[in-house]
C-alpha positions as a Markdown table, in Angstrom:
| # | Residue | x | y | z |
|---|---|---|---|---|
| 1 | Unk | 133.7 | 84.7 | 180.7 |
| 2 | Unk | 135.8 | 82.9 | 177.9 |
| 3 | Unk | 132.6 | 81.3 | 177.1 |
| 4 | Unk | 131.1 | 84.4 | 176.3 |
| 5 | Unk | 133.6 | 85.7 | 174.3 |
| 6 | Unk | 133.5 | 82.1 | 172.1 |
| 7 | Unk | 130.1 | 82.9 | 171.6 |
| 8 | Unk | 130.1 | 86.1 | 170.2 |
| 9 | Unk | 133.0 | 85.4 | 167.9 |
| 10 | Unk | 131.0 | 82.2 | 166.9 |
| 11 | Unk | 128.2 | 84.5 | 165.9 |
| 12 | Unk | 130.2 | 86.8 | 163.9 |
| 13 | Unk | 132.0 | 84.6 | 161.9 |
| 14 | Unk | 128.9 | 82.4 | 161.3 |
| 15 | Unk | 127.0 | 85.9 | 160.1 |
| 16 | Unk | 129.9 | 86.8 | 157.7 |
| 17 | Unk | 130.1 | 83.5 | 156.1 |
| 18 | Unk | 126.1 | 84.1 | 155.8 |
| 19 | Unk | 126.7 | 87.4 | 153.6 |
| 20 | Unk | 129.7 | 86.3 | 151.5 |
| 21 | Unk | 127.8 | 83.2 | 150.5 |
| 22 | Unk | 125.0 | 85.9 | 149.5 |
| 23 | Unk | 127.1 | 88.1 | 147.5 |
| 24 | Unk | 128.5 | 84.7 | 145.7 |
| 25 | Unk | 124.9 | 83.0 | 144.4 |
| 26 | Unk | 124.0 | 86.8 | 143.5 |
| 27 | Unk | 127.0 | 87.1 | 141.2 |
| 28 | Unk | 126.1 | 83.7 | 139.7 |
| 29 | Unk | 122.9 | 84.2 | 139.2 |
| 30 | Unk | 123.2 | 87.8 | 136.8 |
| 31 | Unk | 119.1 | 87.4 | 136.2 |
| 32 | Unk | 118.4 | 88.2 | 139.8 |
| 33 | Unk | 120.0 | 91.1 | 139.2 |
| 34 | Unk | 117.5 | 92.8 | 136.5 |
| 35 | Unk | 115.6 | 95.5 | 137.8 |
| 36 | Unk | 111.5 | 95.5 | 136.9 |
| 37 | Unk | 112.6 | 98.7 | 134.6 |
| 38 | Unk | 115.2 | 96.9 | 132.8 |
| 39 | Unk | 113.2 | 94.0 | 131.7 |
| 40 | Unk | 110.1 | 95.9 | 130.3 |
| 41 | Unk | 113.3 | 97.9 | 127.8 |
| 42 | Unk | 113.5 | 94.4 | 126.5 |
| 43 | Unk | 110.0 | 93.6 | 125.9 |
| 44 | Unk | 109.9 | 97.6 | 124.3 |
| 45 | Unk | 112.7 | 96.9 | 122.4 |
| 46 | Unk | 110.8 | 93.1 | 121.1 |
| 47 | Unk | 107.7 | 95.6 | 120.4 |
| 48 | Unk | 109.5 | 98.0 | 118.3 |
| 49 | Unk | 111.1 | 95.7 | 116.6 |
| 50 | Unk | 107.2 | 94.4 | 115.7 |
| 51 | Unk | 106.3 | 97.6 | 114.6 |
| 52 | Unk | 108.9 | 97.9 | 112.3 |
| 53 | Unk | 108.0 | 94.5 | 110.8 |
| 54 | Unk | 104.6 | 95.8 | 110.3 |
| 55 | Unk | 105.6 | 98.9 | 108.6 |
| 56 | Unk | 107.3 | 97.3 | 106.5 |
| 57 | Unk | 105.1 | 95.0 | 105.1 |
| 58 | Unk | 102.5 | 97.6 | 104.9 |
| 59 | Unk | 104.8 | 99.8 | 102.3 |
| 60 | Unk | 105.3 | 97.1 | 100.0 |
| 61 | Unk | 101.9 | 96.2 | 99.8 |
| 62 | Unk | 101.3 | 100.1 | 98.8 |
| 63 | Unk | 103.9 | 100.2 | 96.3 |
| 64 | Unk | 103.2 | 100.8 | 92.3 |
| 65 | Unk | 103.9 | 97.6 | 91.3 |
| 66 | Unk | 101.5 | 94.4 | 91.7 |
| 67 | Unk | 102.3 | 90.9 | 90.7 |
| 68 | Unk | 100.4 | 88.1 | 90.1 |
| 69 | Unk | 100.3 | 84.8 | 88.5 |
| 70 | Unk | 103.5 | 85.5 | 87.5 |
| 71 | Unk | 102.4 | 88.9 | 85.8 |
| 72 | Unk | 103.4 | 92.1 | 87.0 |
| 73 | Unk | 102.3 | 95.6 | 86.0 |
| 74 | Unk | 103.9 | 98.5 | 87.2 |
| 75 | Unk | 103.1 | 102.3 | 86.9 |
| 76 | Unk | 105.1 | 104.9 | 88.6 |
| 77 | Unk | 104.4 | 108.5 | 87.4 |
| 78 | Unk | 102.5 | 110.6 | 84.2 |
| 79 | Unk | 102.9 | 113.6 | 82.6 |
| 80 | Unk | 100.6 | 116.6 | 80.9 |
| 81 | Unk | 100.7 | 117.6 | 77.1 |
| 82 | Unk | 98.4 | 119.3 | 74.7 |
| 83 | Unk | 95.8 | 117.8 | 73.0 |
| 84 | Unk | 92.8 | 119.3 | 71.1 |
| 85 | Unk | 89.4 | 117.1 | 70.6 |
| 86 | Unk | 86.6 | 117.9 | 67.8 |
| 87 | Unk | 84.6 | 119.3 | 70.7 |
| 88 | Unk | 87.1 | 121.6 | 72.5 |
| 89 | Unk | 86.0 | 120.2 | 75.7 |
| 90 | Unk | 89.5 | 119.2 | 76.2 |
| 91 | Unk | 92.6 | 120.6 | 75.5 |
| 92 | Unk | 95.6 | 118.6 | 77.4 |
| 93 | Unk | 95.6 | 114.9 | 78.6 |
| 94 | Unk | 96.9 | 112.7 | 80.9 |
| 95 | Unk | 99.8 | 110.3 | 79.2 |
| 96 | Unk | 100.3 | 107.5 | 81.5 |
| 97 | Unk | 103.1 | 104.4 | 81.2 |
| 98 | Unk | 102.9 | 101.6 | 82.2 |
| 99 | Unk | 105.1 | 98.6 | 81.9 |
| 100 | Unk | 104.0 | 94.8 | 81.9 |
| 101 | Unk | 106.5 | 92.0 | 82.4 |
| 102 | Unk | 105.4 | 88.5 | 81.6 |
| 103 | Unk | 107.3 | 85.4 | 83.5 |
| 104 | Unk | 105.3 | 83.0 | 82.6 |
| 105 | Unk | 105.5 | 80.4 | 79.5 |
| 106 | Unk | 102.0 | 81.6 | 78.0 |
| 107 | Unk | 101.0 | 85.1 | 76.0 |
| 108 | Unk | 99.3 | 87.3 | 78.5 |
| 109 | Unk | 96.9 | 90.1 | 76.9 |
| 110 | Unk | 96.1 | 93.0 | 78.0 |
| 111 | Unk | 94.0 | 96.8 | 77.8 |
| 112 | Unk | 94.9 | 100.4 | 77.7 |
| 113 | Unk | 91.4 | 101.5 | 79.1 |
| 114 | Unk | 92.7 | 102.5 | 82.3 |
| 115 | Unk | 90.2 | 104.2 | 85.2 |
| 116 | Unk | 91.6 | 107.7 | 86.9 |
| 117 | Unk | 90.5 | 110.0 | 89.2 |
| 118 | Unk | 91.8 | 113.1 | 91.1 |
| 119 | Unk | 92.7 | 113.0 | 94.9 |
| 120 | Unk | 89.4 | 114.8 | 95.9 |
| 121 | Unk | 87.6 | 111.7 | 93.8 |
| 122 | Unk | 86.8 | 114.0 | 90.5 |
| 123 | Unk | 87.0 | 111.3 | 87.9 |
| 124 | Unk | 88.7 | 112.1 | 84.6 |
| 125 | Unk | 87.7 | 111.0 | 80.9 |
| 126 | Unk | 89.3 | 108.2 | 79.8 |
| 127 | Unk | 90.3 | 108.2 | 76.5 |
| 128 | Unk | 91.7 | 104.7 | 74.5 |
| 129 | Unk | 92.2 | 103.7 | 71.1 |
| 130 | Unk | 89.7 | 101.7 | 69.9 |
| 131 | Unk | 91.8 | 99.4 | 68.0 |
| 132 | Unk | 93.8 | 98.9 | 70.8 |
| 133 | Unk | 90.9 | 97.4 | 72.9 |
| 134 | Unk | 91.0 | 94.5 | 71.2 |
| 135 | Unk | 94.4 | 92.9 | 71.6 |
| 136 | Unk | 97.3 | 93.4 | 72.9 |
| 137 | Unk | 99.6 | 90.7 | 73.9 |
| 138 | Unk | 103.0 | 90.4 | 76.0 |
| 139 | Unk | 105.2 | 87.4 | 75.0 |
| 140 | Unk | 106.1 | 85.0 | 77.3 |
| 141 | Unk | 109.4 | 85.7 | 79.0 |
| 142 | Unk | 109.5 | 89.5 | 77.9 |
| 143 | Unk | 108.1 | 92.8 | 79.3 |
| 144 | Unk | 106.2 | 95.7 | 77.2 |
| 145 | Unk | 105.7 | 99.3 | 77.6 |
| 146 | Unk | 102.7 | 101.0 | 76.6 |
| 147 | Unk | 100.5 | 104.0 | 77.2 |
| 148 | Unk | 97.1 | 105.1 | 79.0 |
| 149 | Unk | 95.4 | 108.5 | 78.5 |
| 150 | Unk | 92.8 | 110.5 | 80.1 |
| 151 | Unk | 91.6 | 114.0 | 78.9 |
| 152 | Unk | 91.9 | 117.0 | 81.1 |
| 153 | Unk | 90.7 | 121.0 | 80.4 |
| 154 | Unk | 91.8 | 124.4 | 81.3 |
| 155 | Unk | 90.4 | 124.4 | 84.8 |
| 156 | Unk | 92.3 | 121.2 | 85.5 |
| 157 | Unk | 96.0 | 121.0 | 86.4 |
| 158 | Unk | 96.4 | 117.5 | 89.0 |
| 159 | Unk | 100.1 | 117.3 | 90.3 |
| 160 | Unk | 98.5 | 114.0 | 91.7 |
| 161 | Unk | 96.4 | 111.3 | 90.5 |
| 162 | Unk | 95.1 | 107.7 | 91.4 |
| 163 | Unk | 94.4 | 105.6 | 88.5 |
| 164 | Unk | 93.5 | 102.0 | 88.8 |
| 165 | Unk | 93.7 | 99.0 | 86.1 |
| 166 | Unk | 91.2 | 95.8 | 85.9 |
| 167 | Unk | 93.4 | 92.5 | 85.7 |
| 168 | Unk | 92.5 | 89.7 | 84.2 |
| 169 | Unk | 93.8 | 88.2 | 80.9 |
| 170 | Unk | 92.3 | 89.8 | 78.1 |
| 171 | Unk | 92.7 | 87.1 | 75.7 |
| 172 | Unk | 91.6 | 87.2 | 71.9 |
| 173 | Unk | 88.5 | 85.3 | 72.9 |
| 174 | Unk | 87.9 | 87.8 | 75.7 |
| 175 | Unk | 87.3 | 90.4 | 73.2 |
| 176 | Unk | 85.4 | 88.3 | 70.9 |
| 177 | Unk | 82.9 | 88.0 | 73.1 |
| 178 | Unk | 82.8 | 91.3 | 74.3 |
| 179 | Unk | 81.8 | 92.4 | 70.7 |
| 180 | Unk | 79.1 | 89.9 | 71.0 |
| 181 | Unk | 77.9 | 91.9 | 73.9 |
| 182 | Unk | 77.6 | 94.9 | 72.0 |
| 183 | Unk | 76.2 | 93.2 | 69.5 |
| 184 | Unk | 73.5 | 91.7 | 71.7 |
| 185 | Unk | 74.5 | 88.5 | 70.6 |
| 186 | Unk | 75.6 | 87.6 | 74.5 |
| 187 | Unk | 74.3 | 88.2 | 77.6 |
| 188 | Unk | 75.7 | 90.6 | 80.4 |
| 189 | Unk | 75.5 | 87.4 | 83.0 |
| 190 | Unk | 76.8 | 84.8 | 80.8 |
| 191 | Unk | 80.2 | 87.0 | 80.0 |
| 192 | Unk | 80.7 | 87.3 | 83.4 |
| 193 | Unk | 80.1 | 83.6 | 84.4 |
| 194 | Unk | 82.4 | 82.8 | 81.6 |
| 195 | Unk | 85.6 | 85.0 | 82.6 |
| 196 | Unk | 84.8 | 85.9 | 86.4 |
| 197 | Unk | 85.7 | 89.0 | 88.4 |
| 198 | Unk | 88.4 | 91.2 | 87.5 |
| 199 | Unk | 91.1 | 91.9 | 90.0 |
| 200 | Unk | 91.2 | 96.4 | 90.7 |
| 201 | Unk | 94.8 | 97.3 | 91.2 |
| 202 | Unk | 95.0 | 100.8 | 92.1 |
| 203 | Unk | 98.0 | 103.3 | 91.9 |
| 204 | Unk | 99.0 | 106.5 | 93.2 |
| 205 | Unk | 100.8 | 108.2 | 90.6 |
| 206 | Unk | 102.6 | 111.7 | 90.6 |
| 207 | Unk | 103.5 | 114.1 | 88.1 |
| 208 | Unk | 107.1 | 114.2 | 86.1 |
């Protein structure tokens, strides 16, 4: 009989000593604690996070300002006044600025012949100074304002527009040549082979 009893109060300590050396590697081991549930909120929270990178990157890349090469143009709204050509076609136009800042140690040149168009793709008239096609220049180290217009009539009133400008550097030799296309004096395909493609920068611009 008292070996009975030794037995069974052999097993119970023996089984106790069992679950307090459980309850011991569990609390020294936190990771065994995580649920399924609570590990996939981490990897959400990792993914968000992902997301937000993305979104990020993808406004800046959609922003009004563009650099490159060390040049960067900028346009961020227009506004409307009157205007009156010989025609009377047109009676208001689009006046567009746009700034260009120059970091680099060279002149850079540029054009005021911008492209536009309305939201619904209606492209406007674009209307430049002809002596102003020929060369303008931004100093080295400095940054210049200057103006784009398109010409607009009654019937249209745009609260929204896209324009878009061709970069490249529009050097005097640039437009030397260009008269020399016009001229006839140069070939389409050798002008091209001689300055490459443009870069098209577009922007989404909003009325003042």
């Amino acid at each position: 009989m008292k070996k009975k009893l030794l037995s069974i109060l052999f097993l119970c300590v023996f089984s106790t000593c069992l679950t307090a050396c459980g309850n011991n590697t569990t609390k020294n081991n936190p990771e065994t604690t995580k649920t399924p549930n609570e590990k996939s909120k981490t990897q959400n929270n990792v993914e968000e996070n992902e997301k937000e990178d993305i979104k990020s990157n993808q406004e800046s890349e959609t922003s009004n300002s563009y650099t490159i090469d060390g040049i960067t143009i900028s346009a961020n709204s227009f506004s409307v006044e009157p205007y009156e050509d010989n025609s009377g076609e047109y009676t208001k136009r689009i006046v567009l600025n746009f700034t260009i800042k120059n970091d680099t140690d060279n002149a850079f040149g540029y054009t005021t012949g911008w492209e536009g168009k309305l939201k619904d793709g209606y492209k406007l008239k674009n209307y430049a100074d002809i002596s102003k096609l020929q060369l303008n220049q931004v100093t080295s180290k400095s940054e210049k304002t200057d103006v784009a217009y398109f010409l607009l009539n009654d019937s249209i009133d745009p609260d929204e527009i896209i324009a878009s400008y061709k970069f490249m550097d529009y050097t005097e030799e640039y437009w030397q040549d260009f008269g020399k296309i016009i001229k006839g004096e140069m070939q389409s395909q050798e002008f091209e082979s001689k300055y490459g493609e443009y870069k098209a920068l577009e922007f989404n611009l909003k009325k003042q």
